[in-house]
Structure formats: C-alpha cells, structure tokens
N, C-alpha and C positions, 0 to 999 in steps of 0.2 A: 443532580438527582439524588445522590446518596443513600439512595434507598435501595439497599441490598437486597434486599427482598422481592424487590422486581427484577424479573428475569427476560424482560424484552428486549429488544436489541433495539440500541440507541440509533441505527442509524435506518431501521426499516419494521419496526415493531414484533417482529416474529421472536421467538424463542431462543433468546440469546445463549450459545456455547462457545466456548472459546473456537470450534470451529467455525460452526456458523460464523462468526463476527470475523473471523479471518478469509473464511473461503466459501460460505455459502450463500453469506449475505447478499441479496439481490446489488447495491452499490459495490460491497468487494467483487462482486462477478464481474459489472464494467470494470473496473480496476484490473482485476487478473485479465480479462480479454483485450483491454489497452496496452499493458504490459506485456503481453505478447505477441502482440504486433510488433510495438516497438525494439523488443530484442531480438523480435523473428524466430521466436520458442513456442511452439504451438504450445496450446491446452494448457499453462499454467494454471491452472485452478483446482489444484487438489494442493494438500501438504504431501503427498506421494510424487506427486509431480516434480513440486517445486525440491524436495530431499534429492530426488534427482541427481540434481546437478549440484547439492551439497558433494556425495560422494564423488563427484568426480578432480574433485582436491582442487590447484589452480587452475585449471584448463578452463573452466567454466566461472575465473573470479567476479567478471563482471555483470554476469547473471544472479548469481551468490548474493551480493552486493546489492543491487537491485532488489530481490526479492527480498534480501534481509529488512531493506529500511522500509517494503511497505511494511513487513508484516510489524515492524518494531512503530512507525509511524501511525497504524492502526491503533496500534495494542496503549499506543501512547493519548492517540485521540480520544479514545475509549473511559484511560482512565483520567483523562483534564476532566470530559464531561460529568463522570460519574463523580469526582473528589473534588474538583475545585469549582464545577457549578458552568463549565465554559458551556456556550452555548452549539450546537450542529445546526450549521444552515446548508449546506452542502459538498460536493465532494470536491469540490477545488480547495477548501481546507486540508485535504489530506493530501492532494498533489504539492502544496504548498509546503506541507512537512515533508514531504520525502525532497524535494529540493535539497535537505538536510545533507545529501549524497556530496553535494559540494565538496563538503569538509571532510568528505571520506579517501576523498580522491589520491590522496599522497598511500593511502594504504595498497591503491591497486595500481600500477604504473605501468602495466603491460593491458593492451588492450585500452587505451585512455582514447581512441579514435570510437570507442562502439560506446564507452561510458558518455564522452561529448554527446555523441549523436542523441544519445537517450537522455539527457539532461536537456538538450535541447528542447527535445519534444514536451517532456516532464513542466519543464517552466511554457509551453505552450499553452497544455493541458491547465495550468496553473490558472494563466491570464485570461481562460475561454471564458465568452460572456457565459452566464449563468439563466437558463429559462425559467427556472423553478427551484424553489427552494424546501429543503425537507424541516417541516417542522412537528 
C-alpha cells in the first residue's frame, strides 16, 4: 500500500489506530476471543486487560508471551503490507506468524505443558480451511 495517508485499516477497512488495528479490529476481536479460550483468560481484548498480567511479573509468563507475539505478529503483519507490498488474504496468516512462539520457548521453561497446549491449538487455527477471504 504505502500510502501513508490512508488511514484505513488493512485488515477491515475502518479507521485505522494503532488500537484499533490491535484490539478493536473486528479480525483482532476473533483473535483476542480465540486467544482466550485457549489460555482460559476471559476478555482479553482490551490493552488494559492484556497489561494485566504484564504486571503480574513471572506468574503469568505464558500468557505474557502469547499475548506478546499476537500483538508483535500483528504489528508485524501490518507493516509487511504497508512497506513491502505483501498481500492480507486472511487471518490464518496471522496464526501462522504467531507460531513464531516456537522459537520463544527456551525463554519460558516453567509452564511449557499450557505453552504446548496453546501452540497446539495456534498451529490448528493455522491449518483451518479458509471460507472467505478478505480482500
């Protein structure tokens, strides 16, 4: 896209802010409410929420983690489309990058039984057939 000047969000045409595009986005809202199933963290869907359990130092590392790599995996998708021209067809792209957690795993070594289970699911969500595509 590279066109600065437009402020619509790439992934649902609404009025792109760095909130929005993280937590309000109709796609990030599936994302956060998958996400929270999956770690069994109700309401993830705020940046309030998710600081959360920033604060709560290691207790909460594998949630941290998680949350860290949508919001970085987003932020990342975001700017491939805007800078390098990649194309959004939908959101099994972005499950695909947060897989990325793989390579994170030696950071978190306590709790690796709830990180498994959610990678698990994460490379599920990955492989699901696709109905529609956002273009």
């Amino acid at each position: 896209r590279q066109n600065l000047n437009d402020k619509t969000c790439l992934f649902c045409a609404d009025l792109e802010t760095v909130h929005h595009l993280l937590f309000d986005c109709s796609i990030m809202q599936i994302m956060w409410k998958d996400i929270s199933q999956m770690t069994q963290k109700p309401n993830l869907s705020s940046f309030e929420a998710v600081a959360t359990y920033w604060l709560s130092n290691k207790k909460q590392s594998v949630i941290n983690m998680i949350t860290s790599a949508l919001l970085w995996s987003t932020w990342k998708m975001r700017n491939d489309i805007v800078f390098f021209g990649h194309i959004w067809m939908n959101m099994q792209e972005i499950w695909r990058r947060l897989l990325s957690l793989k390579r994170w795993q030696p950071l978190y070594p306590k709790n690796i039984q709830v990180l498994d289970r959610c990678l698990l699911l994460i490379d599920a969500k990955a492989r699901e057939e696709v109905p529609w595509l956002c273009l």
